[in-house]
C-alpha positions as CSV (number, residue, x, y, z in Angstrom):
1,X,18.2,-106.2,-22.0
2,X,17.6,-102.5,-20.9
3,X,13.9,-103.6,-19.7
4,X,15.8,-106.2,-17.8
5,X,17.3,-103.9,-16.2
6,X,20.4,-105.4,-17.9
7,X,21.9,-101.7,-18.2
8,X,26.0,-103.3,-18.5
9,X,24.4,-105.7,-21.0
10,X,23.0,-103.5,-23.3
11,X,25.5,-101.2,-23.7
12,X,27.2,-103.0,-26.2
13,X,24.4,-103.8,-27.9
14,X,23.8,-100.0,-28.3
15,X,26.8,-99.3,-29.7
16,X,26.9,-102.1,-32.4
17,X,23.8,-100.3,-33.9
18,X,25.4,-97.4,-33.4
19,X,28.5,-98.9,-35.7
20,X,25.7,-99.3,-38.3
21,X,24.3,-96.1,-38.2
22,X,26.1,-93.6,-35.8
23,X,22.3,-91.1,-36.7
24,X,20.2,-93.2,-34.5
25,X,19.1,-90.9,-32.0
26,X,17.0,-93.6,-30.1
27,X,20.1,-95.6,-30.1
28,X,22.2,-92.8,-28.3
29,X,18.8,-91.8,-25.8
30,X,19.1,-95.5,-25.2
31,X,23.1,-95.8,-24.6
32,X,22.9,-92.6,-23.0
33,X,20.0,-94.1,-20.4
34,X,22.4,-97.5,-19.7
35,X,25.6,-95.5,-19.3
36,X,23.9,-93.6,-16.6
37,X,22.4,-97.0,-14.3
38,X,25.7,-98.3,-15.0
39,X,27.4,-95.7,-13.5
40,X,29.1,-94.1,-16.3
41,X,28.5,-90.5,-15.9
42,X,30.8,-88.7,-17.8
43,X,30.2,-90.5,-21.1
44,X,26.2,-89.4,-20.9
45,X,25.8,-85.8,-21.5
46,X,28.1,-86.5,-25.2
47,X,25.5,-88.6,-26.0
48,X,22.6,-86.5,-25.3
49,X,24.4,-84.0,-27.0
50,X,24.9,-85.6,-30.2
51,X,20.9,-86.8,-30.3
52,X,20.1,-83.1,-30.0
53,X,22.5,-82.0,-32.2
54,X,21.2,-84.5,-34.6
55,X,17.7,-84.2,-34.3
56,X,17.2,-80.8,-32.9
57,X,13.5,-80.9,-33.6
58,X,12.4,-84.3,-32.1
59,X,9.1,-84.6,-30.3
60,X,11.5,-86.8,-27.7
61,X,13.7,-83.7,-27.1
62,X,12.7,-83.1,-23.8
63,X,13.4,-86.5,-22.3
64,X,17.6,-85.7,-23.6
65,X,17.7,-82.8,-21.5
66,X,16.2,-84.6,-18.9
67,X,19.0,-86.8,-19.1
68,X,21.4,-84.4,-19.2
69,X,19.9,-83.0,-16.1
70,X,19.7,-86.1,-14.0
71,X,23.4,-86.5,-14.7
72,X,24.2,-83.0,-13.4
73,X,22.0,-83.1,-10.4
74,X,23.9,-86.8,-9.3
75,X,27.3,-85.1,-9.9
């Protein structure tokens, strides 16, 4: 659904495999990424958070602050 551009769609989606396993840190990148095109700003940087928090030495790190920072700079 998110390469639909489905981004209200998926969120749910994101969540329920979040309910499975709330240390899937694609699943947050990905809820975090929906959350923002659907508008919800202030629910994306605790999600970005948590993946770094959680996997603090990714190879993806960078694109979780990027994240962060896209949600500051449309604030």
């Amino acid at each position: 659904m998110r390469a639909r551009n489905l981004w209200d769609e998926a969120v749910p989606e994101y969540e329920t495999a979040l309910a499975l396993n709330r240390n899937l840190v694609g699943a947050l990148n990905g809820l975090g990424w929906c959350k923002l095109f659907a508008g919800l700003l202030d629910e994306v940087i605790p999600l970005a958070k948590q993946a770094i928090r959680l996997s603090p030495r990714d190879p993806h790190i960078g694109s979780w602050y990027y994240l962060i920072g896209t949600v500051h700079l449309l604030q």
